[in-house]
C-alpha positions in Angstrom: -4.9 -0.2 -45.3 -2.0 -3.3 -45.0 -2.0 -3.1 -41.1 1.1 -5.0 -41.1 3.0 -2.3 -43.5 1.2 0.3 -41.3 3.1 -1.2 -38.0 6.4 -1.4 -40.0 6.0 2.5 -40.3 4.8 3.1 -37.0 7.3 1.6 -35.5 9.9 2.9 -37.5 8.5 6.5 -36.9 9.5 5.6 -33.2 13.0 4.4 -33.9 14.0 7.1 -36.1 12.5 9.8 -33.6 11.6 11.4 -37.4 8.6 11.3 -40.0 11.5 12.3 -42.6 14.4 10.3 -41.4 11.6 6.8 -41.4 10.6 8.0 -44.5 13.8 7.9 -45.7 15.1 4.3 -44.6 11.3 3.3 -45.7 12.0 4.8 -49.0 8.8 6.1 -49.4 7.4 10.0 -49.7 7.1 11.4 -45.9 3.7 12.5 -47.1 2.9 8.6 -47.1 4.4 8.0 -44.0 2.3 10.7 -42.4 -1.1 9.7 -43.8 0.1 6.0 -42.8 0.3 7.3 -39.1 -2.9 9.4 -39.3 -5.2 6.5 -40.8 -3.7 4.2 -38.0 -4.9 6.5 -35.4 -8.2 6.5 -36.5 -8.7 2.9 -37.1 -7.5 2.3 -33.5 -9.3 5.6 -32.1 -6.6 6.7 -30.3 -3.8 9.3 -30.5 -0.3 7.1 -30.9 1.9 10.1 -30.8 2.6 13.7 -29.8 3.7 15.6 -32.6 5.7 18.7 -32.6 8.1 21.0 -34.8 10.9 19.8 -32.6 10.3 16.3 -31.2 7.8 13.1 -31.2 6.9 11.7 -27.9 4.6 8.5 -27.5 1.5 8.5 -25.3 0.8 5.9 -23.2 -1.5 3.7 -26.3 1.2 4.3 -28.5 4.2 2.9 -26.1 1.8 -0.1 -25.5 1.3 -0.5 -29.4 4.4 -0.6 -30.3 5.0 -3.1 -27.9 2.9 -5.4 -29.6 3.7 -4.5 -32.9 7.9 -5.1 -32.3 6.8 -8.4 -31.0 4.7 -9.1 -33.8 6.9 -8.4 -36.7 10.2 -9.7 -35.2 7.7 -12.9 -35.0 6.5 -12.3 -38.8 10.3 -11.8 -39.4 11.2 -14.8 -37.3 8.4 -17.4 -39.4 10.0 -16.0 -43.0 13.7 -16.9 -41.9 13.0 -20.0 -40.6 11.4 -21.5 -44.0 13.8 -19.3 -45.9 16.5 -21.2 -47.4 20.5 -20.6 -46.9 19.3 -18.9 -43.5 18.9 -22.2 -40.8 20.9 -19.6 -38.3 18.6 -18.4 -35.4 18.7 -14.6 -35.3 17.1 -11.8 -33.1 16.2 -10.6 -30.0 15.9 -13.3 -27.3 14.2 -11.6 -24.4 15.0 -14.5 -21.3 14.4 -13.9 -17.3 16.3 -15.9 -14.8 17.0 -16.1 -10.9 19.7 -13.4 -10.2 22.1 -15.6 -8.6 21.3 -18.3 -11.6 22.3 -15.8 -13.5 25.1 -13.9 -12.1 27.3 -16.9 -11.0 26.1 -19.5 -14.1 24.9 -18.4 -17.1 26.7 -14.8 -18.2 30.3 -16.2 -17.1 30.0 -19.1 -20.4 27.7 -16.7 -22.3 30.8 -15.9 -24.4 29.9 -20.0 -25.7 26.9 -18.9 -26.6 27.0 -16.0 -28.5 30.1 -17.7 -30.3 27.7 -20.2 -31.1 24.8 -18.0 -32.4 26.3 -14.5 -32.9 22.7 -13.4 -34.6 20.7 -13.8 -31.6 20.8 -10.7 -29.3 20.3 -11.6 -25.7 18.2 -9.3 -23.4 18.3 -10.6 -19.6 16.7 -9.9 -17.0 17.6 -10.4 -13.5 15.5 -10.8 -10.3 14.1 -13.5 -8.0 10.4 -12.1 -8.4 7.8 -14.0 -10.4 7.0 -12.4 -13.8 4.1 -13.2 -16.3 5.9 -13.7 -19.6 3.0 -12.8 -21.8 2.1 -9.8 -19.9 6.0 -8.5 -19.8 6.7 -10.0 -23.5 9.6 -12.6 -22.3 10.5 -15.3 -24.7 12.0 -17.9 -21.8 12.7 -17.9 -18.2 14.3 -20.2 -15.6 12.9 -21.1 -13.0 13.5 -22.7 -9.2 11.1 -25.3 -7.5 7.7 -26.9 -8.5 5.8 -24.9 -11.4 2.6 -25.1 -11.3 1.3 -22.6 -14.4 0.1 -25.2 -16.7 -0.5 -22.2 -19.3 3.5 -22.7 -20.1 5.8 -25.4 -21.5 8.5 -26.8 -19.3 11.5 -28.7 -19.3 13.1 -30.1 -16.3 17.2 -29.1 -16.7 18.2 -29.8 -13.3 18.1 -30.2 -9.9 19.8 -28.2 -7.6 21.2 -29.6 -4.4 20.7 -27.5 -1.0 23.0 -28.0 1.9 22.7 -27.0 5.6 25.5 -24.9 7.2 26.6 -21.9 9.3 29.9 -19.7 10.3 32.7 -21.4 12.6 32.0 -17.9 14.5 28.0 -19.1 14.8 28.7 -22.6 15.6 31.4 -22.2 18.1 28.6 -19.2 20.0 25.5 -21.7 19.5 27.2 -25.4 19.1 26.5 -27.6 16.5 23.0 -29.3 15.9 23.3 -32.9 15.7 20.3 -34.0 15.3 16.9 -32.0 13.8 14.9 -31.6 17.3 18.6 -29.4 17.9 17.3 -27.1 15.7 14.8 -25.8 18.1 17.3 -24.4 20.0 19.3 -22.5 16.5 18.3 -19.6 15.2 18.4 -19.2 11.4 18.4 -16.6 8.3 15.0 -16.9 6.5 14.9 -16.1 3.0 11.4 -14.1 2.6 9.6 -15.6 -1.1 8.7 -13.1 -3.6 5.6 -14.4 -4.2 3.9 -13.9 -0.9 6.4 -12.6 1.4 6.6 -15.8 3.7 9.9 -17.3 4.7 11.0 -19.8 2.8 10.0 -23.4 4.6 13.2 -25.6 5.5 12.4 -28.9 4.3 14.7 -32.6 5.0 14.1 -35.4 3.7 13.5 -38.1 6.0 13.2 -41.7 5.1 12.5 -40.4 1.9 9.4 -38.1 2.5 10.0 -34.1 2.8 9.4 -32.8 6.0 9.1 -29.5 7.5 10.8 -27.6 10.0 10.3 -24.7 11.6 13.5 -22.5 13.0 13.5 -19.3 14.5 14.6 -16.5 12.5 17.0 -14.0 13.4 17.0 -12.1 10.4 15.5 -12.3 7.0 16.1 -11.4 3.3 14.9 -11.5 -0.2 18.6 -11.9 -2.0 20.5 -14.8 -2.5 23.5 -13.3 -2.3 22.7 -11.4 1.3 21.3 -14.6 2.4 24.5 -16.1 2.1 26.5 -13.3 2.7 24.6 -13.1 6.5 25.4 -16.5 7.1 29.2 -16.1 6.4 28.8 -13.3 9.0 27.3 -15.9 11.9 23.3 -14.2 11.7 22.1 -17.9 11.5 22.0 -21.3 9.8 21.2 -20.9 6.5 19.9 -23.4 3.8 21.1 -22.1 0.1 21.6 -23.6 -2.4 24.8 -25.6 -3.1 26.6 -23.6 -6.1 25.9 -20.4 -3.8 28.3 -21.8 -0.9 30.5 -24.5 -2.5 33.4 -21.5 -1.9 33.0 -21.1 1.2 32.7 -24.7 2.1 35.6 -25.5 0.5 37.6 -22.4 2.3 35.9 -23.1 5.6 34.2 -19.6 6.0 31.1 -21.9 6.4 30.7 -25.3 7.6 28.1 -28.2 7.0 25.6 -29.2 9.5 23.6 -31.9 9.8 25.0 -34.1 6.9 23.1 -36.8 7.4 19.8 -35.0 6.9 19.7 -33.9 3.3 17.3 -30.9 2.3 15.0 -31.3 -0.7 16.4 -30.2 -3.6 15.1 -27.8 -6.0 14.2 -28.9 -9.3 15.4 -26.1 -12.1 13.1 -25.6 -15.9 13.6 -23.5 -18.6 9.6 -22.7 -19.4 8.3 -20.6 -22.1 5.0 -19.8 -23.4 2.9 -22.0 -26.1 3.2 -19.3 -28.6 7.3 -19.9 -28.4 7.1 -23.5 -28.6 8.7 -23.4 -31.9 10.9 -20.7 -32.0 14.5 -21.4 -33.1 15.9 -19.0 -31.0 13.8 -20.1 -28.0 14.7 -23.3 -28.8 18.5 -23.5 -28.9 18.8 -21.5 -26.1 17.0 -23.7 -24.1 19.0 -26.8 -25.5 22.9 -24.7 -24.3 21.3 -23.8 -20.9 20.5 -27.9 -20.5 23.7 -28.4 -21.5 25.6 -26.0 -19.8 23.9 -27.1 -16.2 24.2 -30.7 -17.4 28.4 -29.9 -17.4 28.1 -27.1 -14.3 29.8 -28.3 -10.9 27.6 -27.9 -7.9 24.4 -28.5 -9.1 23.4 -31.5 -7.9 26.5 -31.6 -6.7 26.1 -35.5 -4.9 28.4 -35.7 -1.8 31.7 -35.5 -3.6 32.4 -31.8 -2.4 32.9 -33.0 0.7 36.3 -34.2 -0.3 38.1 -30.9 -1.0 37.9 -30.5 -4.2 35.7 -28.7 -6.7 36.2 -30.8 -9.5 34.5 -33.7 -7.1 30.9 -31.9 -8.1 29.1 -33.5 -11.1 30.9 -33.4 -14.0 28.7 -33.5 -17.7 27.6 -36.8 -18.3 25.5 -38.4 -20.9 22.6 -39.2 -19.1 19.0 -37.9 -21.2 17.4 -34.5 -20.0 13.4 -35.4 -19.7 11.3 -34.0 -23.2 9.1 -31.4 -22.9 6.1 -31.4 -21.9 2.8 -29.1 -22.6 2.6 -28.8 -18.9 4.6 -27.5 -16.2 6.2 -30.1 -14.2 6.0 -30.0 -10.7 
């Protein structure tokens, strides 16, 4: 049996919801189409599907197969475009997982750049600030926030983004204003809880050049970037996001800047994938717009020019080289 034919008519089996109607696209007798499905079941040893007169329904094997086997023709399909030629064009489906906010606020407003760029790749997104295992959940690309540390992946640094200290007039005018960071013992703050382990996110300066830590009192905690914010706009706390979150309200005064002299470590920003997508086209022009669309994006690292007033005083695209990838994830 040609295994690889066998998952073409497996899978379209499940598309079609139909023996006959995937017979018919397949152009082949249903007859064949059936005994396809039947061998298939008994080389694996499990049942793939619940038949009936009136409907097909998957078991749990058979939604797990064809899984695999989407994955593993669109990558057949993938390897014969990209040596094919007259077709350079990346096509597909691009399966990508990014920090909500990341994604919300940066990369779907310009997506309309993208897909006029490369109108044959089909974007599938998913949105969240948990961690996710791309080979287990069968993602392409992600990015991610902060040091990286699965050397299973490939990375490449994109950008850094800038954190800022700040609070509500209504907070500061109730607690005062902490000059210096022993003031922050008497503050209280909004934590944002990690996904990873449930722990509040450490506040971190850098002082004299070296990261240090400091502990304030929480008055409230959350696992969304945009409540985090949003709870610090209402005076719950001091709050430490990151700078393209607030830039509005700094500039509109519905949050203020504390401790300016006292800069929080940034967060460096990668697009990682795994091995196996090293090579992909799809995989990798995707990765090259999001590098250039942070590379041009205000508020990133932002430097101190927001302080002036004015948006446009956040970095503007420059020329300067993104680091090469590496087979490692950089920390």
């Amino acid at each position: 049996m040609d295994r690889i034919q066998a998952m073409e008519v497996f899978t379209r089996v499940v598309d079609a919801n139909s023996f006959t109607r995937a017979a018919e696209t397949l152009s082949m007798p249903r007859a064949t189409v059936t005994t396809t499905i039947q061998n298939l079941e008994a080389l694996l040893g499990v049942r793939l599907m619940h038949r009936t007169t009136r409907r097909l329904s998957l078991t749990p094997d058979g939604a797990a197969y064809y899984e695999h086997c989407m994955k593993i023709l669109s990558e057949i399909a993938e390897a014969d475009a990209s040596f094919q030629q007259g077709n350079r064009k990346p096509s597909g489906s691009l399966r990508v997982h990014m920090p909500g906010a990341i994604g919300r606020r940066l990369v779907i407003p310009a997506l309309s750049i993208f897909h006029q760029r490369y109108p044959d790749i089909t974007l599938d997104l998913g949105l969240s600030d948990r961690p996710v295992d791309p080979i287990e959940e069968g993602v392409d690309c992600m990015i991610r926030v902060g040091p990286l540390e699965d050397s299973s992946l490939v990375a490449r640094r994109i950008g850094t983004l800038k954190r800022v200290t700040c609070a509500s007039p209504e907070y500061l005018k109730r607690y005062g204003e902490p000059r210096t960071i022993a003031d922050l013992e008497g503050h209280r703050a909004v934590n944002f809880r990690m996904s990873h382990d449930g722990r509040p996110h450490p506040w971190v300066f850098m002082i004299d050049r070296k990261p240090v830590e400091v502990r304030v009192k929480g008055a409230l905690m959350v696992n969304d970037s945009d409540a985090y914010v949003t709870c610090g706009v209402e005076g719950f706390g001091l709050i430490q996001p990151t700078l393209f979150m607030v830039l509005p309200h700094l500039l509109d005064g519905s949050l203020q800047e504390v401790l300016p002299d006292f800069n929080p470590k940034p967060k460096p920003i990668s697009i990682v994938y795994p091995h196996n997508r090293h090579l992909s086209a799809k995989v990798r022009v995707f990765a090259e717009w999001v590098a250039e669309l942070f590379e041009s994006t205000p508020a990133l690292e932002g430097g101190d020019d927001w302080r002036g007033g004015s948006p446009s005083g956040a970095r503007a695209a420059s020329g300067k080289k993104r680091p090469q990838e590496s087979g490692h994830v950089a920390a």
